[in-house]
MIVEXRO-358256 format. One record per residue (C-alpha): residue number from 1; x, y, z; residue in one letter. Coordinates in steps of 0.001 Angstrom, whole numbers, m for minus. Each point is the difference from the previous one (the first is absolute). Example, Ala and Ser with C-alpha at 12.3 -4.5 7.8 and 13.67 -1.06 7.14 Angstrom:
MIVEXRO-358256
 num    east   north      up residu
   1   12300   m4500    7800      A
   2    1370    3440    m660      S
END
This chain:
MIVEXRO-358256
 num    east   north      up residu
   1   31406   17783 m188251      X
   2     301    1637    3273      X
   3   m3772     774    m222      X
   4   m1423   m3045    m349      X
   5    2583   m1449    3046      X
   6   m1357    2778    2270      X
   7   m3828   m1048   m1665      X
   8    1100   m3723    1065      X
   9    1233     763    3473      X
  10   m3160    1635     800      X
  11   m2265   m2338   m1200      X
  12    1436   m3420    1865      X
  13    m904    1631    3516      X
  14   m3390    1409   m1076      X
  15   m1078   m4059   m1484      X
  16    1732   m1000    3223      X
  17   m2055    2286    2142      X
  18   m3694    m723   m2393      X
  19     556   m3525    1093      X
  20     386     423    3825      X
  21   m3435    2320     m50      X
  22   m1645   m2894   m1993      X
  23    1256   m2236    2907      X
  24    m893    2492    2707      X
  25   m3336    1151   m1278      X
  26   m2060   m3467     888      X
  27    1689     220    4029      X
  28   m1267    3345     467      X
  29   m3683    m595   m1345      X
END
């Protein structure tokens, strides 16, 4: 489905982005 494509495309960037603030947090405290 073109739903859960879109849904999948969307979500890869946002895990990708969680993980370089988990990285980032612990530098800037």
């Amino acid at each position: 489905h073109i739903e859960s494509l879109f849904l999948f495309v969307l979500t890869v960037p946002l895990r990708f982005a969680v993980n370089a603030l988990k990285r980032a947090i612990p530098l800037f405290l």
